[in-house]
C-alpha positions as CSV (number, residue, x, y, z in Angstrom):
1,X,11.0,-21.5,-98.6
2,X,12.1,-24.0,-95.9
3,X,9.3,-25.9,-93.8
4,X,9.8,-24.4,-90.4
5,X,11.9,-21.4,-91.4
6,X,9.6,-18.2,-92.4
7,X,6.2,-18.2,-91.2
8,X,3.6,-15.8,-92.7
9,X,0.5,-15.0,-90.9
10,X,-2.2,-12.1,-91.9
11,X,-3.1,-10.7,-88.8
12,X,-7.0,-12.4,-88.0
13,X,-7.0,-13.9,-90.5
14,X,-7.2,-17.3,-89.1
15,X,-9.0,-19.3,-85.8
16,X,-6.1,-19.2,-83.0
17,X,-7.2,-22.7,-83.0
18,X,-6.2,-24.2,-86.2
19,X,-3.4,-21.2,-86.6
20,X,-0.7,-19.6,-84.7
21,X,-0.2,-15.4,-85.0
22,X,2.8,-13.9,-86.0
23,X,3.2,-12.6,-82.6
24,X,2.7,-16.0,-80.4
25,X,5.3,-17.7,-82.6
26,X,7.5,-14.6,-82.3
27,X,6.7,-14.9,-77.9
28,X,7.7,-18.6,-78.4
29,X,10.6,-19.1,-80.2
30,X,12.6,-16.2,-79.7
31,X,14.5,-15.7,-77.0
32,X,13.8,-12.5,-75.1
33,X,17.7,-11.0,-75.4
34,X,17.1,-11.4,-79.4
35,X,13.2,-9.8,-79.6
36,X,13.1,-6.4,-82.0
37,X,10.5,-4.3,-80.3
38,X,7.9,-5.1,-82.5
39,X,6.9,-8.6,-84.0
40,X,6.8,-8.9,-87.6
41,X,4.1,-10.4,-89.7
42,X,6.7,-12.7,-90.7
43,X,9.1,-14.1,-88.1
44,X,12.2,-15.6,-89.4
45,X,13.0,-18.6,-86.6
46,X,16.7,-20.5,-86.5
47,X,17.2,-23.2,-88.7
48,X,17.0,-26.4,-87.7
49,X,15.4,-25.2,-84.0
50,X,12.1,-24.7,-85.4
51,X,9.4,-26.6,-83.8
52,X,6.2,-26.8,-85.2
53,X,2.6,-26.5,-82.5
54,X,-0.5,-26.6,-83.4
55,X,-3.5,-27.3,-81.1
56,X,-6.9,-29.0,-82.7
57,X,-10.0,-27.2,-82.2
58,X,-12.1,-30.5,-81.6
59,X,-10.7,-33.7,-81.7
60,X,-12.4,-36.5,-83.4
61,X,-14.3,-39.2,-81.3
62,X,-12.8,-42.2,-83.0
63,X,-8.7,-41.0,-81.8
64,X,-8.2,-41.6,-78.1
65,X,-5.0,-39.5,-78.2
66,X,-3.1,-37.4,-80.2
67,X,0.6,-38.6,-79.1
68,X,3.8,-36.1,-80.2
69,X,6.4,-38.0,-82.3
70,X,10.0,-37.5,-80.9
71,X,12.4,-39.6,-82.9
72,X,12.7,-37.9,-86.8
73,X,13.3,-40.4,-89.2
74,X,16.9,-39.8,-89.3
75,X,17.2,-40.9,-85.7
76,X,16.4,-44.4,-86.9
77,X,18.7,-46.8,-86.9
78,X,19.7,-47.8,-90.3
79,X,20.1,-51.4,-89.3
80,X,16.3,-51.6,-89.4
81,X,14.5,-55.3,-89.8
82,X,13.5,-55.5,-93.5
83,X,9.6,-55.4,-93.0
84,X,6.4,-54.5,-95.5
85,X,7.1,-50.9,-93.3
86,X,11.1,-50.3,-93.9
87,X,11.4,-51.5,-97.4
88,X,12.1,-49.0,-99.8
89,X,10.3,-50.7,-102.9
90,X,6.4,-51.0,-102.4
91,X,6.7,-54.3,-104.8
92,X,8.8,-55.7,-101.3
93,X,6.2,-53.3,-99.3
94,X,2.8,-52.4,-100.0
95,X,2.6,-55.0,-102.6
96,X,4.8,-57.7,-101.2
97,X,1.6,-59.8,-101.2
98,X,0.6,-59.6,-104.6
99,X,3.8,-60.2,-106.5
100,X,5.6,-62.6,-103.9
101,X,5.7,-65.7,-106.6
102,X,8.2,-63.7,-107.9
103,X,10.6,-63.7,-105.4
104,X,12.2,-67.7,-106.2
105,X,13.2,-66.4,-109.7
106,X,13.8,-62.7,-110.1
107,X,15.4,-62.1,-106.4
108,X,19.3,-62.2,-104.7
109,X,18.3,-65.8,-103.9
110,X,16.7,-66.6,-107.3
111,X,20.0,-65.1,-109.0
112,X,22.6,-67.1,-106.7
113,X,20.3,-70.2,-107.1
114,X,20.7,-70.3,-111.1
115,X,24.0,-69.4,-110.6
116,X,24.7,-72.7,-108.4
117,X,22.8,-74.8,-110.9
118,X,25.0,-73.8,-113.9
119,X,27.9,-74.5,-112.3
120,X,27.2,-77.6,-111.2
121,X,25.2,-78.6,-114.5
122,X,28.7,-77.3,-116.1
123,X,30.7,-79.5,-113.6
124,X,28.2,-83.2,-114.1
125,X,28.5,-82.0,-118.1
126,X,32.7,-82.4,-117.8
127,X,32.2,-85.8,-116.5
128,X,30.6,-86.9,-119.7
129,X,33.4,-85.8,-121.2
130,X,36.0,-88.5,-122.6
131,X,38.8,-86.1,-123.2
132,X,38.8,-84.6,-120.0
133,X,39.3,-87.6,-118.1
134,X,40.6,-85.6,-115.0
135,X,37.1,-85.7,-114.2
136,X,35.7,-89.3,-114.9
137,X,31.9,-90.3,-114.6
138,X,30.7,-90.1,-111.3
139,X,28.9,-92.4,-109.4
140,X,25.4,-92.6,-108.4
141,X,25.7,-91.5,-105.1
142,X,27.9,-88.5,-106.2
143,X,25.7,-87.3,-109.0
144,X,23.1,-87.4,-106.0
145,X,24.8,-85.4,-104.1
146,X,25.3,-82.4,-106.8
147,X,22.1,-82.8,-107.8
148,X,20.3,-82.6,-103.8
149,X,22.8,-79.1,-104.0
150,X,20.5,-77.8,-106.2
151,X,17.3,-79.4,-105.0
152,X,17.9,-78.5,-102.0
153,X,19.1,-74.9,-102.4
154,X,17.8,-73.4,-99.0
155,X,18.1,-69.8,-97.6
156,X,20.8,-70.5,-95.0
157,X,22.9,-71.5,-98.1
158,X,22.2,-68.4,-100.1
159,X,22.9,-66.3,-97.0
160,X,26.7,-68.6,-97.0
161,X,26.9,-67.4,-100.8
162,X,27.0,-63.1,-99.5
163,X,29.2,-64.0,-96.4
164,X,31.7,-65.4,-98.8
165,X,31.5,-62.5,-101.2
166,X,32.0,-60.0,-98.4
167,X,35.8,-61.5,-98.4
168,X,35.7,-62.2,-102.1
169,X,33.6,-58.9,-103.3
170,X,33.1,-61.4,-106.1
171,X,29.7,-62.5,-106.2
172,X,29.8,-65.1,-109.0
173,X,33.0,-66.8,-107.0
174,X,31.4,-66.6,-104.1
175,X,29.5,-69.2,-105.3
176,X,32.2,-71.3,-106.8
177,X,33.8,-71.2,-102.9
178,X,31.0,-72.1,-101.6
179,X,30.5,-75.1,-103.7
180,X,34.0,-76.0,-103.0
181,X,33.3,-75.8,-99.1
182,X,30.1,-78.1,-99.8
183,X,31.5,-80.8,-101.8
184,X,35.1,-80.9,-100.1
185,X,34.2,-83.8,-97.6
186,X,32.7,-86.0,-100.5
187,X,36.1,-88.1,-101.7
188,X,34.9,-88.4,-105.3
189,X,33.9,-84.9,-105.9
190,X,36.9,-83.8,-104.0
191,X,38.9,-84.5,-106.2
192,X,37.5,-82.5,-108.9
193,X,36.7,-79.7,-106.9
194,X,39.1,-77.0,-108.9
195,X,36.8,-78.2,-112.2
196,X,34.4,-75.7,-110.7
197,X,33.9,-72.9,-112.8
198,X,36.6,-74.7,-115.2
199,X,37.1,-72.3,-118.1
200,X,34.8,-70.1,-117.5
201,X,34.4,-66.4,-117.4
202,X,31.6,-64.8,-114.8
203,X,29.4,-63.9,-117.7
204,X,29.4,-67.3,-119.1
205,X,28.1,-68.5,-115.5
206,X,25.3,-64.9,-115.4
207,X,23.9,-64.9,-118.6
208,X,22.6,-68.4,-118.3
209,X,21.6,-68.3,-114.6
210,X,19.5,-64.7,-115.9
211,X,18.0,-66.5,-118.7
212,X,16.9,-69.5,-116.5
213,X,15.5,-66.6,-114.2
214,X,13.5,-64.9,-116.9
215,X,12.6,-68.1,-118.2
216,X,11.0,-69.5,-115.3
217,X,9.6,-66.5,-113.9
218,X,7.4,-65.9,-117.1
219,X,6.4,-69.3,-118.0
220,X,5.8,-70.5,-114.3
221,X,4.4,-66.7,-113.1
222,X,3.4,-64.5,-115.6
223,X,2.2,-66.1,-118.3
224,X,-0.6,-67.5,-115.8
225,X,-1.7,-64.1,-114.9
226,X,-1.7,-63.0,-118.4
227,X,-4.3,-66.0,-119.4
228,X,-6.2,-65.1,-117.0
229,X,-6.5,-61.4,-117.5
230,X,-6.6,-62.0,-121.5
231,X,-10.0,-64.5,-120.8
232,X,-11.5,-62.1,-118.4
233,X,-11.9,-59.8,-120.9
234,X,-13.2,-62.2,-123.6
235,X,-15.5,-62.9,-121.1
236,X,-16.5,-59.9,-121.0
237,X,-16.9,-59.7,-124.9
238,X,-18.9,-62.9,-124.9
239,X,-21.4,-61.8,-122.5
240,X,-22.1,-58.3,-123.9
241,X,-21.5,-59.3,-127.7
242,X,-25.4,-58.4,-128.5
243,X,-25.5,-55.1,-126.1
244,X,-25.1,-51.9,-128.0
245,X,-23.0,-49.2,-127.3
246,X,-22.6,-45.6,-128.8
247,X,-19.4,-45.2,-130.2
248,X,-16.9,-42.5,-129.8
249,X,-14.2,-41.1,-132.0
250,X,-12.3,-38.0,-131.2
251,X,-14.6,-38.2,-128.4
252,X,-18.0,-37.3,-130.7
253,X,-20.9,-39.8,-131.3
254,X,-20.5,-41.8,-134.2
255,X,-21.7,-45.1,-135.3
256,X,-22.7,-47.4,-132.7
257,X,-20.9,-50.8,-131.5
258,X,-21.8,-53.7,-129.2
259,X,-19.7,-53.4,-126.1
260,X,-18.7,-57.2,-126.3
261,X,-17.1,-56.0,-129.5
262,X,-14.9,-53.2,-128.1
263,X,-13.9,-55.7,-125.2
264,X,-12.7,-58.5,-127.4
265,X,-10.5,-56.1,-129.7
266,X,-8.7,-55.3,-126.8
267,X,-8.4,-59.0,-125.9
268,X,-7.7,-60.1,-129.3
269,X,-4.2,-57.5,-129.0
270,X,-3.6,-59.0,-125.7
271,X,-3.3,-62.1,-126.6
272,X,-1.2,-61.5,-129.8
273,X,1.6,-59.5,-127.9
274,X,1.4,-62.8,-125.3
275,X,1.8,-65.3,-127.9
276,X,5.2,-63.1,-128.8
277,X,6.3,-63.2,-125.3
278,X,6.3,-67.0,-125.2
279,X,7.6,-67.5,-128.7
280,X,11.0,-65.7,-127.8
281,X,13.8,-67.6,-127.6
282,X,16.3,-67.8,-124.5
283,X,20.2,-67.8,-126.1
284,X,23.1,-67.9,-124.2
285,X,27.1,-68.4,-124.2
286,X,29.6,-70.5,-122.6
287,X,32.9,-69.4,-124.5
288,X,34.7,-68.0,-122.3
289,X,36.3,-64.6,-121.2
290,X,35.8,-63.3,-125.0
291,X,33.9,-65.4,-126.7
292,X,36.6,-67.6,-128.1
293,X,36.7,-70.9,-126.1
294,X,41.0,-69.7,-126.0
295,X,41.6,-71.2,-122.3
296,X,38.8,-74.2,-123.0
297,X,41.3,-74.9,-126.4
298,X,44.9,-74.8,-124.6
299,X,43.8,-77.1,-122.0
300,X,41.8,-79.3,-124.1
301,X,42.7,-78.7,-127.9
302,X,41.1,-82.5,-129.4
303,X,37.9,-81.2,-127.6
304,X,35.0,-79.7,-129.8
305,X,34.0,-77.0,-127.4
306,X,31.7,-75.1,-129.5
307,X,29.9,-78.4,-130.0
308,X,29.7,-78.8,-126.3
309,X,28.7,-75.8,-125.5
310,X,25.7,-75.8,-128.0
311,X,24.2,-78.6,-126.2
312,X,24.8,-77.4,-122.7
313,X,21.4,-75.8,-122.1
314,X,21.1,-75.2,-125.6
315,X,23.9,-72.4,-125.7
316,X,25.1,-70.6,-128.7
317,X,28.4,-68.7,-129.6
318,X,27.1,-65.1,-129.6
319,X,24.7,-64.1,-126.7
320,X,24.1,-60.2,-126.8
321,X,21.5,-59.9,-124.6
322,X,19.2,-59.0,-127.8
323,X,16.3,-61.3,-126.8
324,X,16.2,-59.4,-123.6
325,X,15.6,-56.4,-125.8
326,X,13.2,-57.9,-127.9
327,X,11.1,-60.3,-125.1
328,X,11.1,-56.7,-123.3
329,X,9.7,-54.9,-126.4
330,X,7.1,-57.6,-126.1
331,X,6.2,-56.8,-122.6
332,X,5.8,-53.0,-123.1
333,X,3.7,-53.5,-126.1
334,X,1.3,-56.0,-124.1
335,X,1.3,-53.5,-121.2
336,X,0.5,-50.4,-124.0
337,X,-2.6,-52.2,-124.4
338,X,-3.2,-52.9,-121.2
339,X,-3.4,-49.0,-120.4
340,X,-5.4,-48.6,-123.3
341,X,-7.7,-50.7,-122.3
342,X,-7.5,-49.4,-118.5
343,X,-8.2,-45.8,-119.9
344,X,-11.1,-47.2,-122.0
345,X,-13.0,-48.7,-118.9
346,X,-12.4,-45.4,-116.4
347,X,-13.8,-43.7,-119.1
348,X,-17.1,-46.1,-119.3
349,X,-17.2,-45.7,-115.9
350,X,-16.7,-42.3,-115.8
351,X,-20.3,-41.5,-118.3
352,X,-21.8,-44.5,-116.1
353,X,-22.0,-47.5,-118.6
354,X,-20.8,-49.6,-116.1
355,X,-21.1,-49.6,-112.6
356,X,-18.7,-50.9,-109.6
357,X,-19.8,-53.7,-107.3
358,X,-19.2,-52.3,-103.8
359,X,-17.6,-54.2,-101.1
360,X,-18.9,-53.8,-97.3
361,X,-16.1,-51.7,-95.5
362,X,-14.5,-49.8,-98.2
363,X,-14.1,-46.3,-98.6
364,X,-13.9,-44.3,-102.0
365,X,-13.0,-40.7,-100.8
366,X,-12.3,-39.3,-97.2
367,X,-14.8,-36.6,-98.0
368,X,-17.2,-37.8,-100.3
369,X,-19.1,-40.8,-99.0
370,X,-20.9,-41.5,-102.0
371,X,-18.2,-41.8,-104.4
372,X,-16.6,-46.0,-106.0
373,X,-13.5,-44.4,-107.8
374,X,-12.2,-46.7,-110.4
375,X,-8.9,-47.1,-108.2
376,X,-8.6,-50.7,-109.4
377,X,-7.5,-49.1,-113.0
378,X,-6.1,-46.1,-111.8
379,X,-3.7,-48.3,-109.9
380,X,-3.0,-50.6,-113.0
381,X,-2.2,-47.7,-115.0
382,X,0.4,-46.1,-113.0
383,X,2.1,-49.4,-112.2
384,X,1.9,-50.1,-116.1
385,X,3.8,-46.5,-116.6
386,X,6.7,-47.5,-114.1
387,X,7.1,-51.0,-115.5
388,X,7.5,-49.8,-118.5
389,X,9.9,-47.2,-118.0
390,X,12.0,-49.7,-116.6
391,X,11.6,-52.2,-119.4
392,X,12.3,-49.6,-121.9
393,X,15.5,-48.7,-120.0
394,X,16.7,-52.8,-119.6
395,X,15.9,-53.3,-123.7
396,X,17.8,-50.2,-124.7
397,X,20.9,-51.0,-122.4
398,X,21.2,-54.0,-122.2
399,X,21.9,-55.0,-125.8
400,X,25.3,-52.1,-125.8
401,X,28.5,-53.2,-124.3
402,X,31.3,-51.3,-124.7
403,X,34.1,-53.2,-127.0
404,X,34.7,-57.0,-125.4
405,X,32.4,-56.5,-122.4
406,X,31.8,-53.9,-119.8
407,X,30.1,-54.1,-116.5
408,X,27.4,-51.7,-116.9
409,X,24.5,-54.8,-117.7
410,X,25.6,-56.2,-114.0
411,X,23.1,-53.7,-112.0
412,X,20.8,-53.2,-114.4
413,X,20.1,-57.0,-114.8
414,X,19.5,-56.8,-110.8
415,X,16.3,-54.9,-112.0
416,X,14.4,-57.9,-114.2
417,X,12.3,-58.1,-111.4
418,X,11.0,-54.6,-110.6
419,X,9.6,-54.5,-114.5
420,X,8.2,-57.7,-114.5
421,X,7.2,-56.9,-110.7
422,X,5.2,-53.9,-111.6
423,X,3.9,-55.4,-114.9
424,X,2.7,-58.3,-112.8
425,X,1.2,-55.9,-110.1
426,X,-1.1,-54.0,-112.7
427,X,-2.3,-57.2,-114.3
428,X,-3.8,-58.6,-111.3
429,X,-5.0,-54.6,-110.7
430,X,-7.1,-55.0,-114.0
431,X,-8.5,-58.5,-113.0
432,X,-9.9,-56.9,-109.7
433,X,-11.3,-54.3,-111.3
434,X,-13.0,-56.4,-113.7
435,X,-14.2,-58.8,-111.4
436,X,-16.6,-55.6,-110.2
437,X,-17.8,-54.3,-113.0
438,X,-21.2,-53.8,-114.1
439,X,-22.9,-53.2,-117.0
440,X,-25.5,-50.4,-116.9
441,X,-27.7,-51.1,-119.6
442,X,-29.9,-47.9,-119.2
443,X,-27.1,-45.5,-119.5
444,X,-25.9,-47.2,-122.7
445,X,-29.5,-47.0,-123.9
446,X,-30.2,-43.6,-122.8
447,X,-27.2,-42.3,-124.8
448,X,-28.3,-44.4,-128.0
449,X,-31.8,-42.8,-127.9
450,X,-30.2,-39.2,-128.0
451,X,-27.8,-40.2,-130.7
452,X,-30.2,-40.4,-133.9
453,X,-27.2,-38.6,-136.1
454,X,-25.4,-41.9,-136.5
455,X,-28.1,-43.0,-138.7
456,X,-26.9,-40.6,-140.8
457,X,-24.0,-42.3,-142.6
458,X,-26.1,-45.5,-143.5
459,X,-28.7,-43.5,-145.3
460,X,-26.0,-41.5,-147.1
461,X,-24.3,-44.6,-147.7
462,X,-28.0,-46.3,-149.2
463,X,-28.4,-43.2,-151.3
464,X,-25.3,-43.2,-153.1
465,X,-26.1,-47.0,-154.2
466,X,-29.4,-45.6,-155.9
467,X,-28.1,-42.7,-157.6
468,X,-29.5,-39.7,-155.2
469,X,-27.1,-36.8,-156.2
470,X,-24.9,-35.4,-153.3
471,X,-26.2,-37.7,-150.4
472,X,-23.5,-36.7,-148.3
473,X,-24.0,-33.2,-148.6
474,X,-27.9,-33.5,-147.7
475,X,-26.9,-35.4,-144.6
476,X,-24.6,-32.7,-143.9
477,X,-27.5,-30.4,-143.9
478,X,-30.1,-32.3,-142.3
479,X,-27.4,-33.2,-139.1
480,X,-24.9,-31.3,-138.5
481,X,-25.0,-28.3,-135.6
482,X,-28.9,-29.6,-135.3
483,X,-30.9,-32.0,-132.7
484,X,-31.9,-35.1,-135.0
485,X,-34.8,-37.3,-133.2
486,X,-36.2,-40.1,-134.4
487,X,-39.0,-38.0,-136.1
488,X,-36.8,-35.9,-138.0
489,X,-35.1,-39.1,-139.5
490,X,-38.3,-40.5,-140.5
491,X,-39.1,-37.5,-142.2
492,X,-36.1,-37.3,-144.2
493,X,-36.3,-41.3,-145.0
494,X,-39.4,-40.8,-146.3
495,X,-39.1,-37.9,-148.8
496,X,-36.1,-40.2,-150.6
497,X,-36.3,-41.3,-154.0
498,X,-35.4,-45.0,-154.1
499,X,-36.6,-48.5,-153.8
500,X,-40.0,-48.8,-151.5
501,X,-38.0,-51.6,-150.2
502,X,-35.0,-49.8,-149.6
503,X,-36.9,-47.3,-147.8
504,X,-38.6,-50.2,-145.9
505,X,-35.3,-51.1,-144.4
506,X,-33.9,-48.0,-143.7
507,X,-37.1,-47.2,-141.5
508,X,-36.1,-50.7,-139.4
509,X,-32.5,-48.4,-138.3
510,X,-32.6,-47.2,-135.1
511,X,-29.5,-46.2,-133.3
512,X,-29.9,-49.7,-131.4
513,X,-29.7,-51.7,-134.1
514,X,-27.3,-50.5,-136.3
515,X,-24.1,-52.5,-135.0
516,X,-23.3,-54.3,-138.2
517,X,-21.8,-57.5,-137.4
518,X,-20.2,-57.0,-134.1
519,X,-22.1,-60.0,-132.0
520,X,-20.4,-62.0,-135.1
521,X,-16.9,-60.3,-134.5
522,X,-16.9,-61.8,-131.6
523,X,-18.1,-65.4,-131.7
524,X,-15.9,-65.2,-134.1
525,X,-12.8,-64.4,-132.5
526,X,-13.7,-66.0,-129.8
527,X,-14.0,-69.6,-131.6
528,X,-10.8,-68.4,-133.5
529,X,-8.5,-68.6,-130.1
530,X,-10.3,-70.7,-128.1
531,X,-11.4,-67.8,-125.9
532,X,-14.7,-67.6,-123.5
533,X,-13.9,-71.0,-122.5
């Protein structure tokens, strides 16, 4: 059913001042030539010349006025001034604050910057070249002046880069003009200026300027954030190593933990799938339309130009765009664990073993004052879910071109930055939500003091090592379906046949206690990776 286009109202059934009868709408709306002679219980109304009323039965203190919007949102003008308000992307809206350091690298200006430095790096790297002595070593003062192009690289000159491509519809020679325009009243570089681009192909120019991209947004960006969420939670670890925690598994009590211990697993997985991130390698190409150096060869054939090329920014032959796939592989795994771990802690909040420092001001539900949701986590999890739908979608495209090359990587390159955006956004989610948490000591004790079954596996296990026939089985018996106190266990301890001193140490158990080596675990892995520092 339409909004505004059959209304259905039981007859009394609702205050006239929070709902409008059948028969007022039908007075209303319809003109007085078109009335039936009776109103129906459901009046159909024109489309489009519906217009919803409603009156308030009290109005609320706190709202001087209730003001009636005229203009609908397709009135607006389209031209619109880019704002947290008008952009379509909460990581450029809502969240503009929170992922900004992104914006250098992984933006339109962040992509036509790269793109101006490889050109130019290519152009200074043609200079060195003997061979091509079109283009001989340039001078101080004009290596100075190629170089302040990319130092300089401002917004007004990025903003010169689109207004050419609105004549050229070519983005990557827009930028080749545009250097062209720059350098055309310097007399040295003048008269190189058609060596721009020289050889190239566009994707020879993109794939390098998107690695640079990726490059320094993780290393300069990322990476940070990820160190820092990756030692909050050893932190976390570290402090609570010695306090135990009743474990769960498919959901039921079973043998009890630290909580230090179930924080620094997660942060020992963390930091694995981060070292793989780092450890990728960048590639790229500078061959040529296919890969083949054919125009570089018939221009230049006593030139080695695969041997240039491989040490131009490190370049290679064959660039697929497979360590996209695989550095984006990398990310969804890290952010898999991240959700894991976001799940874990709304569930320990959930049955209370932590609690959630409160800041003056906030507000947890509009109708429940006394609730702290765990929005911090909630928040992180969904934004993991979107990043890594799109990183699943840039890894499995990007590495398929069809035959040669194809075009199809162009816009979906454009979208590096709303995975990384979102994966950035829910890390620093986490490390708010971490930085309130609590630990609630008497909830994790009150739940280890009702939990006496989990003693049951070490006094099977004690049993078998001293001969008692079918230990498991008179566990079974003694546990299962039936409350187990403390009582019950002492009983049962002490009608065993083995050593006195066996016995002895089995009476020491209490659900407390019984955490094996966690505290160990972690000082452990904490030593092990230089974490809790």
């Amino acid at each position: 059913m339409e909004i505004g286009y059959c209304v259905k109202v039981p007859s009394g059934s609702c205050p006239k001042s929070y709902v409008t009868h059948a028969s007022y709408l039908y007075e209303q709306f319809i003109p007085t030539q078109n009335r039936t002679s009776k109103a129906s219980s459901c009046v159909t109304l024109p489309r489009k010349k519906c217009t919803y009323k409603a009156t308030l039965k009290e109005a609320n203190n706190n709202i001087e006025a209730v003001r009636k919007v005229k203009a609908k949102p397709s009135e607006v003008s389209a031209e619109m001034e880019l704002s947290s308000l008008t952009a379509i992307s909460p990581l450029d809206g809502r969240y503009r604050n929170k992922v900004k350091d992104l914006s250098p690298y992984l933006s339109e200006y962040g992509l036509i910057y790269y793109r101006t430095l490889v050109e130019i790096k290519w152009l200074l790297k043609l200079s060195q070249i003997p061979e091509v002595f079109e283009v001989p070593k340039f001078s101080n003062e004009a290596q100075a002046k190629l170089q302040g192009l990319i130092n300089g690289f401002s917004d007004a000159d990025a903003v010169q880069v689109k207004n050419i491509e609105k004549i050229t519809n070519h983005d990557v020679k827009a930028v080749e003009y545009f250097l062209k325009t720059k350098c055309q009243e310097d007399p040295e570089i003048a008269k190189v200026l058609e060596f721009f681009h020289f050889g190239c192909t566009s994707e020879d120019i993109n794939n390098l300027a998107h690695g640079l991209m990726l490059k320094e947004a993780v290393n300069t960006v990322i990476l940070p954030v990820m160190d820092d969420l990756i030692n909050a939670i050893y932190l976390m670890a570290k402090a609570n190593a010695h306090v135990p925690m009743l474990s769960r598994t498919h959901g039921q009590p079973a043998s009890p933990t630290t909580l230090g211990k179930e924080m620094v697993i997660f942060a020992e997985r963390l930091n694995r799938e981060r070292r793989d991130i780092s450890q990728v390698e960048i590639l790229g190409k500078f061959a040529g339309a296919v890969g083949n150096y054919n125009a570089h060869v018939v221009a230049y054939p006593d030139v080695n130009w695969p041997h240039i090329a491989e040490h131009y920014i490190n370049c290679h032959d064959i660039e697929s765009h497979d360590y996209m796939a695989k550095i984006f592989h990398s990310f969804i795994r890290f952010n898999n664990i991240l959700l894991d771990f976001d799940k874990d802690i709304w569930g320990y909040i959930s049955v209370g073993y932590f609690k959630q420092v409160t800041k003056a001001g906030e507000i947890g539900s509009s109708t429940m004052p006394h609730k702290v949701n765990p929005i911090d986590f909630e928040n992180s999890e969904g934004n993991l879910g979107i990043a890594n739908a799109i990183l699943d979608h840039l890894s499995m495209k990007l590495p398929i071109s069809r035959w040669q090359r194809d075009l199809t990587d162009s816009t979906v390159l454009r979208n590096i930055g709303v995975g990384l955006g979102y994966s950035l956004l829910a890390y620093k989610n986490a490390l708010v939500g971490i930085g309130k948490l609590q630990v609630n000591e008497a909830a994790l004790n009150k739940d280890l003091d009702n939990s006496w079954e989990v003693l049951a596996e070490p006094i099977q296990t004690v049993m078998r090592r001293y001969g008692v026939e079918e230990p498991y089985e008179k566990l079974k018996e003694l546990t299962r379906g039936r409350a187990v106190t403390k009582e019950s266990i002492t009983e049962f301890i002490n009608g065993l046949e083995i050593p006195v001193e066996a016995k002895a140490e089995l009476l020491k158990l209490t659900p407390h206690n019984y955490v094996g080596v966690a505290a160990q675990l972690v000082e452990d892995a904490c030593t092990r990776t230089n974490g809790c520092v």
